[in-house]
C-alpha positions, 0 to 999 in steps of 0.5 A, a space after each residue: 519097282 514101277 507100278 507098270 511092272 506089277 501090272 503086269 504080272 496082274 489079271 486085270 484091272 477089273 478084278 483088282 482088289 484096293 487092298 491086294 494092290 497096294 499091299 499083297 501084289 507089291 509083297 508078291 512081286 517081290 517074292 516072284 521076282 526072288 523065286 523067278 531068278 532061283 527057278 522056284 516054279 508056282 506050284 512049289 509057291 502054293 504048297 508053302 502057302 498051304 502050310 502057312 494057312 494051316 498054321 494060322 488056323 491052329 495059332 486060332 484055336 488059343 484064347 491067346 490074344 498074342 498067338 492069334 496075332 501071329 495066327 493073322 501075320 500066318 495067314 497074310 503071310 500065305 495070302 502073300 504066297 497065294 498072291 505070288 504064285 499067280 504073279 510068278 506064273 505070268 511072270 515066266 509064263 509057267 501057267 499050268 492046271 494043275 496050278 489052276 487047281 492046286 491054287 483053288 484047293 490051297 485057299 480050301 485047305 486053309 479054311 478047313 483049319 481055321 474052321 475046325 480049330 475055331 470050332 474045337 476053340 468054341 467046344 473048349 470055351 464052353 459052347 454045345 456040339 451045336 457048334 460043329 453043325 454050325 461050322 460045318 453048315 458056314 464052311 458049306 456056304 464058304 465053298 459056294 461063296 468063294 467058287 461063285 466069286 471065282 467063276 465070275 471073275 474068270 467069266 469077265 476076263 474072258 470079255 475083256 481079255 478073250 479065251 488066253 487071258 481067263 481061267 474059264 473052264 466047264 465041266 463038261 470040258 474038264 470031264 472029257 479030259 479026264 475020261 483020256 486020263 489014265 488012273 495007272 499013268 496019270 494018278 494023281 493028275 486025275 485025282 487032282 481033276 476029279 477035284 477041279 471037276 467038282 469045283 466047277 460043278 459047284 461053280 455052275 449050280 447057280 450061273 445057268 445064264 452066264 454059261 449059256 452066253 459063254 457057250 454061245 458066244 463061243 459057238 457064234 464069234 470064234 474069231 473074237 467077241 464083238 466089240 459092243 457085246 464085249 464092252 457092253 457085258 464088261 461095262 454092267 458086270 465090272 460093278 460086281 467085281 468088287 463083291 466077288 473080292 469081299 466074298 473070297 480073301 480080304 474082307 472075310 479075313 478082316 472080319 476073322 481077324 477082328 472075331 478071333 482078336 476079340 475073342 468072340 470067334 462066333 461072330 466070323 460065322 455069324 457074318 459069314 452066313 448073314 452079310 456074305 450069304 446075302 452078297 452072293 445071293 444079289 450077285 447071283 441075281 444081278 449076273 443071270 440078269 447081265 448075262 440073260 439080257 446079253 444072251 438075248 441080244 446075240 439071239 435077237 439082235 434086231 429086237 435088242 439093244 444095249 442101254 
């Protein structure tokens, strides 16, 4: 196994995370290279890794240092899993959207049960209900988190690898496909899209700018984005792409792990409202700001230029 082989099957090196490179992608190559030479296809990857996320989230619910431990090999285990559906996908050029959608409501699902058996953990340790309002009030603020992250990434592979190397998409584009969609032939399909169009609203509450100078960038240059607002956009947004990584798996797991293992499960949602709530925040900002002066250079041309 050569490192120029699980590169392959990697988005980019821009979005690369440390961790997911020399640890998860390793794992995930190997079971996409085991499910590609047996005919197991992405999606079958995702479902499993659901039940793996589920899992974990009940070995939480235990004041059991023991249980908990297996709770965090379950929940590596179905990051691996979530790592390998997407190596597979490039692997065998399987990409499909229903893929794209099964993959984002996975990572959901897996915090939907972590979050309830924390919540029901703290009820039986003697916490008021006051809890559940606060669980339920971080899982809200986890959404917006993880789908801004997402949004971004895909937003800056589409600079640097164009419109077939990103998973950038808009509602409007996803609600035109779903209104061709029928509810007697294609049921779950459009259930699964009403899904994905909700996410991607979520995503563009906060990135008016950025979905303004993809709309433009489309409209202008359909043969290809030039190569000094490619590079330019690419240069002053890849310092927030280690952000959207704290703000979607590694980081946030690390801080569950070490909550739960002390048996303070509490602090994981203190974290998650203060530090990751403060990450988006300045990310939100620092991009609108990226993505405005961008905006202005394609509109002005003669009146900006790039630092």
């Amino acid at each position: 196994m050569s490192d120029n082989e699980i590169s392959k099957t990697l988005k980019s090196a821009d979005t690369e995370e440390f961790l997911d490179i020399i640890f998860y992608r390793k794992l995930g190559y190997q079971v996409a290279k085991f499910s590609a030479r047996h005919g197991i296809r992405p999606n079958t990857i995702t479902i499993i890794s659901i039940f793996w996320g589920v899992l974990a989230g009940h070995l939480y619910y235990y004041n059991h240092f023991w249980i908990n431990l297996a709770g965090v090999f379950s929940l590596m285990i179905a990051n691996t899993l979530d790592s390998t559906d997407g190596q597979l996908a490039r692997m065998t050029n399987d990409k499909t959207r229903l893929g794209r959608i099964l993959d984002g409501l996975a990572g959901n699902i897996w915090f939907i049960s972590i979050y309830v058996h924390l919540a029901l953990r703290l009820l039986n340790n003697g916490y008021d209900y006051w809890v559940l309002i606060l669980g339920g009030l971080t899982g809200a603020f986890h959404i917006f988190q993880a789908a801004i992250a997402d949004y971004y990434r895909n937003a800056h592979l589409y600079f640097v690898k164009g419109e077939s190397g990103s998973e950038f998409h808009n509602s409007s584009q996803i609600k035109a496909e779903i209104e061709d969609l029928s509810w007697k032939k294609h049921f779950w399909y459009k259930l699964f899209m009403k899904s994905y169009l909700n996410y991607t609203r979520e995503q563009e509450l906060f990135t008016r700018n950025l979905q303004k100078l993809i709309s433009v960038v489309k409209s202008k240059f359909p043969e290809g984005i030039p190569d000094n607002i490619r590079e330019g956009f690419r240069r002053e947004n890849k310092p927030l792409m280690p952000l959207t990584n704290i703000l979607t798996f590694n980081t946030r797991a690390i801080a569950l792990w070490i909550a739960v293992l002390i048996n303070q499960p509490i602090l994981y949602w203190v974290f998650e409202i203060t530090v990751l709530n403060a990450i988006l925040f300045y990310m939100v900002s620092r991009n609108e700001s990226i993505s405005k002066k961008y905006l202005n250079l394609i509109e002005q041309p003669t009146n900006t230029t790039i630092s």
